[in-house]
N, C-alpha and C positions, 0 to 999 in steps of 0.2 A: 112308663110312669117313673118319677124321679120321688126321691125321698131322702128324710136325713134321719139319723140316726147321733145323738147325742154321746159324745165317752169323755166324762169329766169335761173339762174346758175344751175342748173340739169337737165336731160335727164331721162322721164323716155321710159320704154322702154314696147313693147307690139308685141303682136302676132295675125296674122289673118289668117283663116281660114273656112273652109264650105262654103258652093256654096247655102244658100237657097235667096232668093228674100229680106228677112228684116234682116234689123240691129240689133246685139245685141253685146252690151257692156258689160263686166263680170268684175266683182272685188273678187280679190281673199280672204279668211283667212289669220291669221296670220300664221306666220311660213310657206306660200307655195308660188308660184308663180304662173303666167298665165297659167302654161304647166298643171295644175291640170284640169284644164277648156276640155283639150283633152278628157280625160272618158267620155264627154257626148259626143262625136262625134255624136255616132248614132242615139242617139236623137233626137238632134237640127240641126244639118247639113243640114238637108234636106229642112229644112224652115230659117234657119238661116246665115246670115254671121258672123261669132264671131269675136270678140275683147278682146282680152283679156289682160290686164294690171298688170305690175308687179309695187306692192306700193312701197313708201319707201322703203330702208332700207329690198326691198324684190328683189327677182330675178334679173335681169341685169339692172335694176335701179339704177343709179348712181345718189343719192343723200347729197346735202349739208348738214350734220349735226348739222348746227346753222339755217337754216332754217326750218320756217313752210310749212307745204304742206294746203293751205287757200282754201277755199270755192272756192273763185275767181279763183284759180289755178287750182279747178275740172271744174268748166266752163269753161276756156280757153282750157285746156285739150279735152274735148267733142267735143268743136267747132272745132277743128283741127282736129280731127277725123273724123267728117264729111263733113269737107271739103276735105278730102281726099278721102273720100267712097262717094262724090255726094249727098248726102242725105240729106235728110231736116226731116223724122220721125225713130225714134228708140225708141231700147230696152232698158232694163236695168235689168244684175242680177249681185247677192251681196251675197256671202257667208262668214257667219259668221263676220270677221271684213269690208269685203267690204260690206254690208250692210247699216252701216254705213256712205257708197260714195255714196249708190244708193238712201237711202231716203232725202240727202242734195240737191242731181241734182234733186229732184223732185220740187226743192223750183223754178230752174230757165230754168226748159227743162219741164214742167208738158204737153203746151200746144203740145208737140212734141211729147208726149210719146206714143206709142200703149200699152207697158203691160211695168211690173215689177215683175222679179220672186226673192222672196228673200228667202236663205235657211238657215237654224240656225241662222238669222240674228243678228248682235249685231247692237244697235243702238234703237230697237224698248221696250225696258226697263231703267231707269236708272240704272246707273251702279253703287253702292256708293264709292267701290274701287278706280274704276276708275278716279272719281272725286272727290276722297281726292288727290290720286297722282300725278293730273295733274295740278288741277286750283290754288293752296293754294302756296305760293312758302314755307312753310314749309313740305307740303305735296311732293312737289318735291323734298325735301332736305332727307325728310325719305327713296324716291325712291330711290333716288340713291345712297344713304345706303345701300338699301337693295340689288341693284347691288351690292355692293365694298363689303358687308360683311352680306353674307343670314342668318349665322345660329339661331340668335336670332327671327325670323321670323319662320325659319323651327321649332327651338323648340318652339315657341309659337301653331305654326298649330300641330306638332305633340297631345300637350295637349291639343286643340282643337276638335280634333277628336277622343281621348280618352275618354273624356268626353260625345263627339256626337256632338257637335255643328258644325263642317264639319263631310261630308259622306267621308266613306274609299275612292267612288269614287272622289268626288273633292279631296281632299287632293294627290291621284296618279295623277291627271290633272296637281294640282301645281309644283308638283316633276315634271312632266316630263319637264311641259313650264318653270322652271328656276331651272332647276338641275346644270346648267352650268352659270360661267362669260357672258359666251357669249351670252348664249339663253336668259338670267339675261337683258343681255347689249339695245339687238336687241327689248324685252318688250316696255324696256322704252324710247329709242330710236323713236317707231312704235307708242309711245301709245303722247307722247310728239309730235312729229309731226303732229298728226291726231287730236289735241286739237280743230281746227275749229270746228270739224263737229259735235259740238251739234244741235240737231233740233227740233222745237215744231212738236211734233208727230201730235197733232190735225190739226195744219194749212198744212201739212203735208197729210193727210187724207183728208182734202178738197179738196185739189187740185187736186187729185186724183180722189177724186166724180165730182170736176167741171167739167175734161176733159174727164170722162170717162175712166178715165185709167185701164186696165184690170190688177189684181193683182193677182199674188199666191205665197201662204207662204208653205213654206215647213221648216217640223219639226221635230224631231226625239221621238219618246214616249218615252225613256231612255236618252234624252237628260239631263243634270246636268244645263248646261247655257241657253240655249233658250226651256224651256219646253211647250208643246202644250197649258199650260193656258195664256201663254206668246201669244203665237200666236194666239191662241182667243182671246184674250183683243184688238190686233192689228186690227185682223180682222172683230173686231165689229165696225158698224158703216161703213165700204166701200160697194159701193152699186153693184160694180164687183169684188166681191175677194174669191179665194177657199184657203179651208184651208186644206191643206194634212200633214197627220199623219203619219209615216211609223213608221216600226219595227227597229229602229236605235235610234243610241247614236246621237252626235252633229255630227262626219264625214258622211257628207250624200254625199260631192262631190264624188262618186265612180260611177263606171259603172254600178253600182245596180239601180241608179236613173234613167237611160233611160226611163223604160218600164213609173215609177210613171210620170215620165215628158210628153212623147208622150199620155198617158190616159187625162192629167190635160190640156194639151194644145190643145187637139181635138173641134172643134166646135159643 
């Protein structure tokens, strides 16, 4: 079933699905939509009802381009959602850049929460990229340069990775995320809109331990962005949280995840 969900002058839009007894909310990566959240069917179906949400500037989300998508706006967002589905406790998973969604709703949904599954998560490192491009208004002004005009960028990473300071892997990562105006365009579009959700990781981890909130991290051992020491460091200090390793790069939403998910979520 498809649905919208109204935040000031934008719509965003989301999909529900699986018939199990609790709520789960999913936030997608960049570059994909809610429909990626379908591969786990078999998984989670059976215990889950999904939600799944298209960001920004993603899937059937028709968003204002001079607005932010604000903390407040992931709160108002939630709450609508459960007041649609009757519910008073839920889920929450976050891959890759929705990650980032799922540890901010921990600041104002913690006591609601039953678990939190986050996979390649972004958000649980800082990013220094990230936060030259976003917070600086020179640093946005370089951004969007480097939309309107990449190649001094491309040829600075190409002698970057000659030398080794990027791996041949990241370096193909970048090519493929901004090979294009457009692919260019939608970064910084996606990464400028989502500027709220910085979050103190520790208070964060609290909250977690106060409620008891069940956590699991899932991470790929050939990951380039969220590497399993990443995911160690996150997962030190939570006093419910497993931390799974697979044979994968950073794409782990595939139907390969089933099995590792129904093993990690057994009682």
């Amino acid at each position: 079933m498809h649905f919208f969900v109204n935040v000031r002058s934008s719509s965003i839009h989301g999909i529900r699905f699986g018939s199990g007894k609790q709520l789960l909310i999913c936030f997608h990566g960049f570059g994909e939509d809610a429909e990626k959240f379908r591969a786990l069917h078999s998984g989670l179906s059976d215990r889950y009802m999904l939600i799944a949400i298209d960001l920004p500037f993603h899937g059937n989300t028709k968003w204002q381009q001079d607005e932010l998508f604000l903390q407040e706006d992931l709160k108002f967002l939630i709450n609508r959602i459960l007041e649609r589905e009757q519910s008073k406790r839920f889920s929450l998973m976050g891959y890759s850049l929705g990650g980032k969604l799922v540890l901010s709703a921990i600041l104002n949904f913690a006591s609601q929460l039953d678990s939190i599954i986050l996979i390649a998560p972004d958000g649980v490192k800082a990013n220094a990229w990230y936060n030259i491009a976003v917070y600086p208004e020179w640093g946005r002004m370089l951004f969007l340069r480097f939309v309107q005009k990449p190649q001094f960028v491309f040829h600075i990473a190409r002698i970057l990775r000659f030398i080794g300071v990027l791996s041949q892997r990241f370096y193909k990562f970048l090519q493929m995320q901004t090979n294009t105006q457009a692919k260019r365009r939608k970064v910084y579009d996606s990464w400028l809109t989502l500027k709220d959700f910085a979050v103190n990781l520790e208070h964060a981890k609290s909250l977690l331990n106060q409620y008891r909130v069940e956590s699991y991290v899932f991470v790929g051992k050939y990951d380039m962005l969220i590497t399993p020491a990443t995911g160690a460091k996150f997962a030190d200090g939570l006093l419910d949280c497993k931390l799974i390793v697979l044979e994968k790069g950073h794409n782990l939403v595939t139907e390969a995840l089933n099995e590792p998910l129904k093993i990690a979520l057994q009682k």
